[in-house]
C-alpha positions as CSV (number, residue, x, y, z in Angstrom):
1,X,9.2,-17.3,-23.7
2,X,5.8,-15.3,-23.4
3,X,6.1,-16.2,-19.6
4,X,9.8,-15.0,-18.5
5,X,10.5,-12.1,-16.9
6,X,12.0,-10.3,-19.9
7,X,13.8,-7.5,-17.5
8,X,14.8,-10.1,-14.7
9,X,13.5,-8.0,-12.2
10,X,11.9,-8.8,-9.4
11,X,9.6,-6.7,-6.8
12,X,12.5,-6.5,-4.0
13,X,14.5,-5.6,-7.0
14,X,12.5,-2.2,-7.0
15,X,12.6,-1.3,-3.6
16,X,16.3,-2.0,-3.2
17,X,17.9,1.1,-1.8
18,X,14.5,2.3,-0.3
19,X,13.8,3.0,3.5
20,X,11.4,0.2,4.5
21,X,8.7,2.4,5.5
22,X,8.8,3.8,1.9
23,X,8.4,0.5,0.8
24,X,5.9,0.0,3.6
25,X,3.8,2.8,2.5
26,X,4.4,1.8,-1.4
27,X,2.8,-1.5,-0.9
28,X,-0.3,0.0,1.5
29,X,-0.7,2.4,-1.1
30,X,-0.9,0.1,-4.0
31,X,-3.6,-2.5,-2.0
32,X,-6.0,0.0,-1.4
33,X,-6.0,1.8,-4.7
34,X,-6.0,-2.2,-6.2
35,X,-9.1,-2.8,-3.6
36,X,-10.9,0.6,-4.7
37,X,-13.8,1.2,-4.6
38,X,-13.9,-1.0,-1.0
39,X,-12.9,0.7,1.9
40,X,-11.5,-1.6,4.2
41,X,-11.0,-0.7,8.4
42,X,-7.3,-0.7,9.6
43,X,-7.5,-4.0,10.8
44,X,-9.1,-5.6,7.8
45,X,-6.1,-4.1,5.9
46,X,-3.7,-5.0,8.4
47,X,-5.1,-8.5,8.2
48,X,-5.3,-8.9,4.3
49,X,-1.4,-7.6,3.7
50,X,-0.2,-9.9,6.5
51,X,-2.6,-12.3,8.0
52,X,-0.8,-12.2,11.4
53,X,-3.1,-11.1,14.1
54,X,-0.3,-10.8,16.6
55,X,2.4,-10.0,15.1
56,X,2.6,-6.3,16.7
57,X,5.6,-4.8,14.3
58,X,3.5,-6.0,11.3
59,X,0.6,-4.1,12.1
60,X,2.7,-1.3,13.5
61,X,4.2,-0.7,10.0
62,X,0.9,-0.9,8.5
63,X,-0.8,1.5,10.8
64,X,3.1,3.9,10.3
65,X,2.4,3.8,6.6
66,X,-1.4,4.9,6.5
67,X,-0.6,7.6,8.8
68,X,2.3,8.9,6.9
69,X,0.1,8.3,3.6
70,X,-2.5,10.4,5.0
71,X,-0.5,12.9,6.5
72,X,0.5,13.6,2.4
73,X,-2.7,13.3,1.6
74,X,-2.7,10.2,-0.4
75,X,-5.0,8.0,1.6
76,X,-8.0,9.5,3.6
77,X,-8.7,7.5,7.2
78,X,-11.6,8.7,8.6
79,X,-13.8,6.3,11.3
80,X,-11.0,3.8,11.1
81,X,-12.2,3.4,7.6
82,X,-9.0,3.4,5.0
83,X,-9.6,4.8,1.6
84,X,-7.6,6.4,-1.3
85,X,-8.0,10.3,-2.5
86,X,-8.8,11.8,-5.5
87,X,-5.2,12.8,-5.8
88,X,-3.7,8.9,-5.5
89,X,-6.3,7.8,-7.5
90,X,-5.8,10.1,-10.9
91,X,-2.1,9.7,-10.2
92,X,-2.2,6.1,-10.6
93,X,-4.2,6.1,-13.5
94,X,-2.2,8.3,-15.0
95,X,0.9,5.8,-13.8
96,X,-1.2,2.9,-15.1
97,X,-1.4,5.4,-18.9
């Protein structure tokens, strides 16, 4: 059928065997380039990938993952104010190609 999943894989199929704050990182990454061109503060973000306010090790991984993102240059946070590079975008379109 047109609505199976014709490889039977499943999104914690593809980070199986990955550190979680790759996967951590993986899924920040992939939110903000799906959200460009908004630029969304830290909290915003950490609000919208996991709505829990006070959940301290939720946010902590998000707020691990955009500093390690920006430390490689893939995610620019300036002013509290998350957004991607030129470099993560033009490597996801050409992913996306």
């Amino acid at each position: 059928m047109a609505d199976e999943n014709p490889t039977r894989c499943t999104l914690s199929d593809r980070f199986e065997g990955i550190p979680q704050d790759e996967r951590d990182q993986a899924i920040v990454l992939a939110f903000v380039l799906d959200e460009h061109p908004t630029h969304l503060t830290i909290p915003e973000l950490c609000r919208a990938l996991y709505a829990h306010p006070g959940d301290f090790s939720a946010t902590d991984a998000v707020e691990r993952a955009i500093r390690d993102l920006d430390g490689a240059g893939l995610l620019s946070c300036q002013g509290g104010v998350v957004a991607p590079t030129r470099a993560a975008i033009y490597f996801s379109r050409l992913e996306m190609d």
